[in-house]
N, C-alpha and C positions, 0 to 999 in steps of 0.2 A: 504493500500500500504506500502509497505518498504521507509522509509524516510531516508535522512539526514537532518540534521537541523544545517544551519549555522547562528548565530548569536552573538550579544555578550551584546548590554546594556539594560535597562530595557524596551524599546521600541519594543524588540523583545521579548520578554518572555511571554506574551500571545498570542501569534503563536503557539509559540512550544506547552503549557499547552493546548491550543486547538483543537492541530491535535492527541496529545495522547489521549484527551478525546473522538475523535471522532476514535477513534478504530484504529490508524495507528500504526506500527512497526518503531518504532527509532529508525534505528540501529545504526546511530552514531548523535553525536551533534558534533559541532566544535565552538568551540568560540576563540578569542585573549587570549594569556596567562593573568595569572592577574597580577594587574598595582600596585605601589604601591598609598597606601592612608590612610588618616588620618593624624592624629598628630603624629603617627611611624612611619609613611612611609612604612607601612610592604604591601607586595604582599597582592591584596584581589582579587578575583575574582566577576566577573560579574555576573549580572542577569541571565543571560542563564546558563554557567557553573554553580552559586549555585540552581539553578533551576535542572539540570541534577544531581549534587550531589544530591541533593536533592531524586529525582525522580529512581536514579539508573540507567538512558541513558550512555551509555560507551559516555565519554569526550574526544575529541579530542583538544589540546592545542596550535598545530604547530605557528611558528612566520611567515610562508608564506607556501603556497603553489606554487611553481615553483621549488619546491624538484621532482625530477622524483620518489623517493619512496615514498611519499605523497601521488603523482598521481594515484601511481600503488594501493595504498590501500583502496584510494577512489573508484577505480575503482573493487577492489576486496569485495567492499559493496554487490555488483548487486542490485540496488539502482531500483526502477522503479523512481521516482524523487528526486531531493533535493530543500528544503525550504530555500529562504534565507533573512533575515530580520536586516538589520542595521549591516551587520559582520564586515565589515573594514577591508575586506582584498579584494584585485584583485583574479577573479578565473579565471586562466588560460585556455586555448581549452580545452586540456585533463579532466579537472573538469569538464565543461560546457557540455560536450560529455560525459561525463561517463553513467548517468542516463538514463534510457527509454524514459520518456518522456521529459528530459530535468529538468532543473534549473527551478525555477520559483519564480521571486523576491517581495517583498511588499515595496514599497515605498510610503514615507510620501508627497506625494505632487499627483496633478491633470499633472501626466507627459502629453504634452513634460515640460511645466513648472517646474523648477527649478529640472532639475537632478542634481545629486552629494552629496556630502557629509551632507549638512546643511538645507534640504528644509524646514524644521518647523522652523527653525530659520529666513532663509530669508522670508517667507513669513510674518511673523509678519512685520520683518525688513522694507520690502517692501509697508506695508499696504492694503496686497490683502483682500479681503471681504470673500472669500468662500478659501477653500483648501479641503485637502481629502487622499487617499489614492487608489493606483492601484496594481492592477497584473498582470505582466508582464513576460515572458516568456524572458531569457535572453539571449543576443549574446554578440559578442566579445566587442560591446562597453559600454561605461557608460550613464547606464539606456535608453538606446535607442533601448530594445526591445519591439514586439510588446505585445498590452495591453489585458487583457481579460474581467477584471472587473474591474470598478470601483465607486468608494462610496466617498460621496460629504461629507461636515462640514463647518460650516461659522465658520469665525474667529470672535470670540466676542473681544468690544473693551479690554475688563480688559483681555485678554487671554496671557498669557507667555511662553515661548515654551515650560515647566514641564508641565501643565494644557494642550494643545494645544495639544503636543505627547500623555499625558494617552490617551484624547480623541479620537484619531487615530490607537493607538493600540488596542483597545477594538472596535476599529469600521475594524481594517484590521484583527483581526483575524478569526471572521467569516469568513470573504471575501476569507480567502486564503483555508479554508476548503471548500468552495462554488466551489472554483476554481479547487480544485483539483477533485473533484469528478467528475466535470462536465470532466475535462482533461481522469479521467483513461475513462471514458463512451464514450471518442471521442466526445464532444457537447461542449467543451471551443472552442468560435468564438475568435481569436487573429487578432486585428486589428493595421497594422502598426504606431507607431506616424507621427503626420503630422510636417514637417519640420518647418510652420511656430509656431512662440511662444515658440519656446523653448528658456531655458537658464539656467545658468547656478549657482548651489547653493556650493560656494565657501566653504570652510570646514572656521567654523572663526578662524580666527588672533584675537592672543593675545594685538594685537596692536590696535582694534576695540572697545576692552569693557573698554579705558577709552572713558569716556563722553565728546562728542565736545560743550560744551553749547553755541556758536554761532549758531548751527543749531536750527531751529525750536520748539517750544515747542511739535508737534504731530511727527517731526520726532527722537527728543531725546525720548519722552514718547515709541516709539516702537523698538528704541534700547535697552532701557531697559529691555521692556516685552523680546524681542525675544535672550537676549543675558542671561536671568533669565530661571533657575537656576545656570547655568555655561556658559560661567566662571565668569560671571556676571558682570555688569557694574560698572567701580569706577571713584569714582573724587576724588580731593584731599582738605582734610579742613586744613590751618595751617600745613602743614607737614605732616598728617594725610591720610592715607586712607582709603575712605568711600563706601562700598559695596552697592549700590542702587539697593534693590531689586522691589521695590514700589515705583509708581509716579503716578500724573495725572496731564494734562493739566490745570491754572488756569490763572482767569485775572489778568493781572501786566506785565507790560515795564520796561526795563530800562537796563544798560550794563551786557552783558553777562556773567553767573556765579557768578552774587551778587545777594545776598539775599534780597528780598523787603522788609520783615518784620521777624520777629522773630519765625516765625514760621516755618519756612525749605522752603518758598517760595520761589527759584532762576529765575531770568531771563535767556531766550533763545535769541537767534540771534530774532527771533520774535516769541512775546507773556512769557508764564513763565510755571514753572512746579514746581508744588505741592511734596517733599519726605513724605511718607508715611510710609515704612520701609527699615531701610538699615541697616549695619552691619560695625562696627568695628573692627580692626583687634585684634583676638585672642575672641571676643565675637560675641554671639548669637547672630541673626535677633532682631533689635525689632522695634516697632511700634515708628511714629514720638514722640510723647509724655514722653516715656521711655529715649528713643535717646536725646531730649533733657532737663533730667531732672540730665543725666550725662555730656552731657556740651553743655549748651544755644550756641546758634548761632547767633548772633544780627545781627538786619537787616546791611547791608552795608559791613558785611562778604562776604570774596571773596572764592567762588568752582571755581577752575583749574584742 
């Protein structure tokens, strides 16, 4: 079939590599411009974009689509569908209507549960057991079209939302070659989501990932995992900020955000949690041991 492929972070990028291998025509990709990053700040582009550089898919960059000349060139594709995987943009009617058989989206969650921007994130965040990913045919709202397939995944405890997405991406992009075949043959069954259980997966606040260490030791343990790799969780040691990539729940009581022993053990609102590896600003991850062999943290040390 004639594709479009809208996406932009590494979440999406074995979609796209999987519907070209399965013989389709790409006649456009579109991703978000690129952002800047690094220690230069310089513009870098996305998985998708250096994926389509890569690959030679003519790139589309636009900063929105709700340009009427956008629309019109999308629509001058003659698209029989468009793919659309983690893009971060609103698609207007005129998009959504362009294609033959319509838009048809992959989403990281077991929709109606957690439509919106962050579903691998709150699902950790939340402590759900199982997640997954769907196919869903798209209308004018957010993620509340109907679904056509979809493929299950437990959440392992040690899983973080980097580990958690690989494993969803490599499990949706089969799915979405599954789905379209079965769509050009007329045999995709679309069945409406059901109103009750849904909700909603907030895009995260920068305001979230520092660490509330009066909360729970299993419910800090899953802010961590789910706010890991970005933007990732901080507390503060001495004036310091501490990047907490790595944790786990351990036995030890006592006021929240002090260390019980020398070993990076801090207490929670109730129970404690183990640092395993975190990061300082301007240096690499390292493991607890490394961390504090460049500066001890004695028990009775306060994290805020």
């Amino acid at each position: 079939m004639r594709l479009a492929f809208l996406g932009t972070p590494a979440f999406a990028a074995p979609t796209l590599a999987a519907l070209a291998a399965a013989g389709h025509d790409i006649a456009a990709v579109y991703a978000q411009p690129p952002r800047p990053a690094g220690r230069g700040k310089k513009p870098r582009p996305g998985a998708v974009a250096a994926l389509a550089l890569e690959r030679g898919f003519p790139l589309h960059t636009p900063r929105t689509l709700r340009d009427p000349a956008e629309q019109a060139a999308f629509a001058a594709l003659g698209l029989d569908a468009a793919v659309v995987v983690a893009y971060g943009l609103i698609l207007p009617r005129p998009i959504l209507d362009a294609p033959r058989l319509g838009c048809f989206n992959l989403h990281g969650s077991l929709l109606p549960r957690w439509r919106g921007a962050a579903p691998v994130q709150r699902a950790i965040m939340a402590g759900d057991a199982e997640t997954g990913v769907c196919v869903m045919r798209m209308d004018a709202g957010l993620d509340t079209g109907p679904v056509g397939l979809v493929a299950r995944a437990p959440i392992h405890p040690e899983d973080d939302a980097g580990a958690l997405a690989d494993r969803l991406a490599a499990l949706g992009a089969p799915l979405m070659v599954e789905a379209l075949a079965l769509a050009e043959a007329g045999m995709l069954t679309l069945t409406p989501q059901p109103a009750e259980g849904a909700c909603y997966a907030a895009k995260i606040d920068k305001a979230e990932a520092r660490i509330d260490w009066t909360q729970d030791a299993e419910t800090v343990d899953r802010a961590i995992r789910g706010l890991t790799p970005n933007p990732g969780a901080w507390t503060e040691f001495e004036g310091e900020r501490l990047k907490v990539l790595k944790a786990h729940p351990d036995a030890g009581e006592g006021a929240p955000g002090v260390a019980l022993d020398d070993a990076l053990l801090v207490a929670c609102g109730r129970g404690a949690l183990r640092i395993d590896v975190a990061q300082r600003p301007g240096r690499a991850a390292m493991g607890r041991d490394d961390l504090l062999r460049g500066r001890p943290v004695p028990a009775g040390a306060r994290f805020v």
